[in-house]
N, C-alpha and C positions, 0 to 999 in steps of 0.2 A: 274449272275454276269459276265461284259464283264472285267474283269482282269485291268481295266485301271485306277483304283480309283473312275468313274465318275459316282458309282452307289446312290451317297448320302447318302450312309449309311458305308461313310470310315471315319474311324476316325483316322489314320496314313497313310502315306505309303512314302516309301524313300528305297533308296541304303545303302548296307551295308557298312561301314565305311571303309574309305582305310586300313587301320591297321588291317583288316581281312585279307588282302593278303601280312604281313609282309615277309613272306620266299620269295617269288617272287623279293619284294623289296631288300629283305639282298643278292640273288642273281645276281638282276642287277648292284648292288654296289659293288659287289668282282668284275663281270666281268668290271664295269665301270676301279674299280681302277686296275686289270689287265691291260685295254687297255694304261691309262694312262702308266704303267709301262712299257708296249712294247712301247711307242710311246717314251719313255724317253729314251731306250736301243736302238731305232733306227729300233724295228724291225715291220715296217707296215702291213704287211700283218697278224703279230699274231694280230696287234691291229686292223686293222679289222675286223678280228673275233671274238673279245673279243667284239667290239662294236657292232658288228648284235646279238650275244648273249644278251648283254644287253637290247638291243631295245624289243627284244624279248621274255624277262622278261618283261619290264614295258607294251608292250603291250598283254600282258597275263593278266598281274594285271588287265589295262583299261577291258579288254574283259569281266573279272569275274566280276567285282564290276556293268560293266553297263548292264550285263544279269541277273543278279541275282537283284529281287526286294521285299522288302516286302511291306503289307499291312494289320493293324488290321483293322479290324470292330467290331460290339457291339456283333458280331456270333461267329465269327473266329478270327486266324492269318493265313496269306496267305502269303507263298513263293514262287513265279514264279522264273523259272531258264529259260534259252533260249534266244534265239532272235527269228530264224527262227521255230521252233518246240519248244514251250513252253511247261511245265511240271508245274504245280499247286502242290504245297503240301497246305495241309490243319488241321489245329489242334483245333478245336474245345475249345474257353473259358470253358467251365466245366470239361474241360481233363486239362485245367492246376491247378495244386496245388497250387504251387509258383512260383517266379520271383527273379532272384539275380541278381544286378547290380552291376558292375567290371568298375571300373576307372583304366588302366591302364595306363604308361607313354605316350603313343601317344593318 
């Protein structure tokens, strides 16, 4: 299996959903809405930094969601994590018992 879907025998494969990295997001929006509030008090250099903070939250989020990939098949589930040093986890269809799906608000 060369990890990339194109062995013909995928039957899924996709990115985890952004809403897997809610906390990352809840953090770049306190630090967004800090900057805004220094940039309202006049004070630029905290909102600067509240803004490289920010940025630095949402590009964590990008990092995770686009290293991390799944992929079923009629075998397995397959988790790749990585970009440059990839890491496979693997779990076997006959190890899973059941499946619970969760609709959250996002």
């Amino acid at each position: 299996m060369n990890g990339d879907g194109s062995d013909g025998n995928t039957v899924w494969a996709g990115h985890p959903a952004w809403s897997e990295y809610i906390f990352l997001w809840f953090f770049a929006i306190i630090f967004s809405a800090r900057m805004l509030f220094s940039l309202r008090m006049g004070q630029w250099d905290a909102a600067m930094i509240f803004a490289a903070g920010g940025i630095l939250f949402v590009a964590a989020a990008v990092y995770q969601r686009q290293s991390t990939r799944y992929r079923i098949t009629r075998e397995a589930v397959y988790r790749t994590k990585g970009i440059l040093g990839k890491v496979e986890y693997r779990i076997p269809l006959e190890e899973i018992d059941s499946i619970a799906v969760e609709r959250g608000v996002l």
